[in-house]
C-alpha positions in Angstrom: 39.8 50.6 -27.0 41.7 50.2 -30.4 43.0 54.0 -30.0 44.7 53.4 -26.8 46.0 50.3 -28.0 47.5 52.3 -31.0 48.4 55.7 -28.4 50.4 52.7 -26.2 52.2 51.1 -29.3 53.1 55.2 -30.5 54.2 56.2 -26.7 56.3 52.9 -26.2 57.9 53.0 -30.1 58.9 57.0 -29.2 60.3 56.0 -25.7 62.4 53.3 -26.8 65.5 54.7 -27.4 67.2 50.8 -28.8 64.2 51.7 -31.9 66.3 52.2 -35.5 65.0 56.0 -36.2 64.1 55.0 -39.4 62.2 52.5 -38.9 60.8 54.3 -35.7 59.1 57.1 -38.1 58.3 54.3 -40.4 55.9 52.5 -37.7 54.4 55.9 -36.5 53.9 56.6 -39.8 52.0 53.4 -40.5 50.3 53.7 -36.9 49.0 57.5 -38.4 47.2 55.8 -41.2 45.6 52.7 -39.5 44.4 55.3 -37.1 43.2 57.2 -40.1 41.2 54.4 -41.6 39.9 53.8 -38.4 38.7 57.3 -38.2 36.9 56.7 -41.3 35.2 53.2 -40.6 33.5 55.0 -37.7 31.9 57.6 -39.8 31.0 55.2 -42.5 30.3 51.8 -41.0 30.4 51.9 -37.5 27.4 49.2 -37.2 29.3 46.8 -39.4 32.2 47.2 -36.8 30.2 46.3 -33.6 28.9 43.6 -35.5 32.0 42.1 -36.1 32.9 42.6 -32.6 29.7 41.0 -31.6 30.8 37.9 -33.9 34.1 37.5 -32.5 32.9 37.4 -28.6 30.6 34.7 -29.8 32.7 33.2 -31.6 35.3 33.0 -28.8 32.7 31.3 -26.7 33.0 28.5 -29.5 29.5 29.3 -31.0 29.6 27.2 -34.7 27.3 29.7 -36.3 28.8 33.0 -34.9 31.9 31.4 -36.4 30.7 31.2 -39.8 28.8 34.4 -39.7 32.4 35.8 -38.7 34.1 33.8 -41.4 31.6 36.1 -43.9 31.5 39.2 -42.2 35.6 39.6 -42.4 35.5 38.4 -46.0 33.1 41.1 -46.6 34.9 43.5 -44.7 37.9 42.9 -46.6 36.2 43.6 -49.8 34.8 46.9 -49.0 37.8 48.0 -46.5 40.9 47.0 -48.4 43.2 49.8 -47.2 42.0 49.5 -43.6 42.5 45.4 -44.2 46.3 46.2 -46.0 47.1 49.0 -43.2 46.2 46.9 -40.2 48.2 43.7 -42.0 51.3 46.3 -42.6 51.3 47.7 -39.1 51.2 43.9 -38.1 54.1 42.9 -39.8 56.2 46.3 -38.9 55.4 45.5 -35.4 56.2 41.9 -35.5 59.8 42.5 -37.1 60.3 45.3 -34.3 59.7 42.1 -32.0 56.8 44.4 -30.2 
Protein backbone atom coordinates (compact mmCIF):
# COMPACT_ATOMS: atom_id res chain seq x y z
CA UNK A 1 0.00 0.00 0.00
CA UNK A 2 2.88 2.53 0.93
CA UNK A 3 4.53 1.80 -2.63
CA UNK A 4 1.54 2.95 -4.51
CA UNK A 5 1.12 5.75 -2.31
CA UNK A 6 4.87 6.69 -3.12
CA UNK A 7 4.41 5.45 -7.28
CA UNK A 8 1.16 8.13 -7.04
CA UNK A 9 3.24 11.04 -5.36
CA UNK A 10 6.36 10.17 -8.26
CA UNK A 11 3.75 9.93 -11.23
CA UNK A 12 1.83 13.24 -10.10
CA UNK A 13 5.38 15.27 -9.10
CA UNK A 14 6.70 14.10 -12.92
CA UNK A 15 3.22 15.16 -14.59
CA UNK A 16 3.02 18.47 -13.06
CA UNK A 17 4.48 20.63 -15.34
CA UNK A 18 3.88 24.11 -12.59
CA UNK A 19 6.72 21.65 -10.29
CA UNK A 20 10.25 23.91 -9.99
CA UNK A 21 12.61 21.19 -11.84
CA UNK A 22 14.79 21.41 -9.14
CA UNK A 23 12.98 20.83 -6.67
CA UNK A 24 11.04 18.22 -8.71
CA UNK A 25 14.39 15.88 -8.86
CA UNK A 26 14.85 16.87 -5.34
CA UNK A 27 11.46 15.14 -4.11
CA UNK A 28 12.01 12.09 -6.41
CA UNK A 29 15.18 11.94 -5.15
CA UNK A 30 13.95 11.90 -1.55
CA UNK A 31 10.88 9.54 -2.68
CA UNK A 32 13.94 6.99 -4.08
CA UNK A 33 15.37 6.67 -0.69
CA UNK A 34 12.22 6.44 1.56
CA UNK A 35 11.35 3.72 -0.88
CA UNK A 36 14.85 2.36 -0.22
CA UNK A 37 14.56 2.21 3.46
CA UNK A 38 11.36 0.72 3.01
CA UNK A 39 12.86 -1.94 0.98
CA UNK A 40 15.06 -2.59 3.73
CA UNK A 41 12.55 -2.63 6.81
CA UNK A 42 10.83 -5.45 4.88
CA UNK A 43 13.86 -7.67 4.83
CA UNK A 44 14.84 -6.90 8.26
CA UNK A 45 11.84 -6.16 10.41
CA UNK A 46 8.83 -6.78 8.61
CA UNK A 47 6.93 -8.26 11.93
CA UNK A 48 7.79 -5.10 13.77
CA UNK A 49 6.00 -3.26 10.85
CA UNK A 50 2.66 -5.13 10.97
CA UNK A 51 2.81 -4.74 14.43
CA UNK A 52 2.84 -1.19 14.35
CA UNK A 53 0.14 -1.26 11.89
CA UNK A 54 -1.80 -3.51 14.14
CA UNK A 55 -1.30 -0.75 16.99
CA UNK A 56 -2.38 2.05 14.98
CA UNK A 57 -5.91 0.37 13.81
CA UNK A 58 -6.46 -0.23 17.46
CA UNK A 59 -5.41 2.63 18.40
CA UNK A 60 -7.71 4.50 15.90
CA UNK A 61 -10.64 2.66 17.42
CA UNK A 62 -9.57 4.65 20.70
CA UNK A 63 -8.22 1.58 22.51
CA UNK A 64 -6.11 3.23 25.76
CA UNK A 65 -3.64 0.41 25.85
CA UNK A 66 -3.02 -0.03 21.97
CA UNK A 67 -2.32 3.66 22.37
CA UNK A 68 0.47 3.34 24.73
CA UNK A 69 1.78 0.22 23.25
CA UNK A 70 1.94 2.45 19.98
CA UNK A 71 3.37 5.46 21.94
CA UNK A 72 6.51 2.60 22.64
CA UNK A 73 6.64 0.77 19.61
CA UNK A 74 7.27 4.22 17.42
CA UNK A 75 9.76 5.32 20.06
CA UNK A 76 11.47 2.19 19.57
CA UNK A 77 11.13 2.25 16.04
CA UNK A 78 12.76 5.47 15.89
CA UNK A 79 15.70 4.32 17.69
CA UNK A 80 16.59 1.38 15.61
CA UNK A 81 15.20 3.05 12.19
CA UNK A 82 16.67 6.58 12.28
CA UNK A 83 17.19 7.09 8.55
CA UNK A 84 13.82 5.54 7.61
CA UNK A 85 12.31 7.92 10.64
CA UNK A 86 14.60 11.14 9.08
CA UNK A 87 13.68 10.07 5.32
CA UNK A 88 10.01 9.68 5.90
CA UNK A 89 10.06 13.26 8.10
CA UNK A 90 12.11 14.87 5.03
CA UNK A 91 9.88 13.63 2.27
CA UNK A 92 7.06 15.08 4.66
CA UNK A 93 8.22 18.38 4.80
CA UNK A 94 9.35 18.48 0.87
CA UNK A 95 5.87 17.50 0.13
CA UNK A 96 4.18 19.87 2.42
CA UNK A 97 6.17 22.98 1.08
CA UNK A 98 5.26 21.61 -2.61
CA UNK A 99 1.66 22.14 -1.08
CA UNK A 100 0.97 18.22 -2.19
Amino acid sequence: MIQDTIHALEERLKNDANQDPQSREETLRLLHTLKEELNSLAQTDEGKAKDMAGLTAQSASGEKSAVDRLAASVVGFEESHPNLVDAVNRVCATLSNLGI
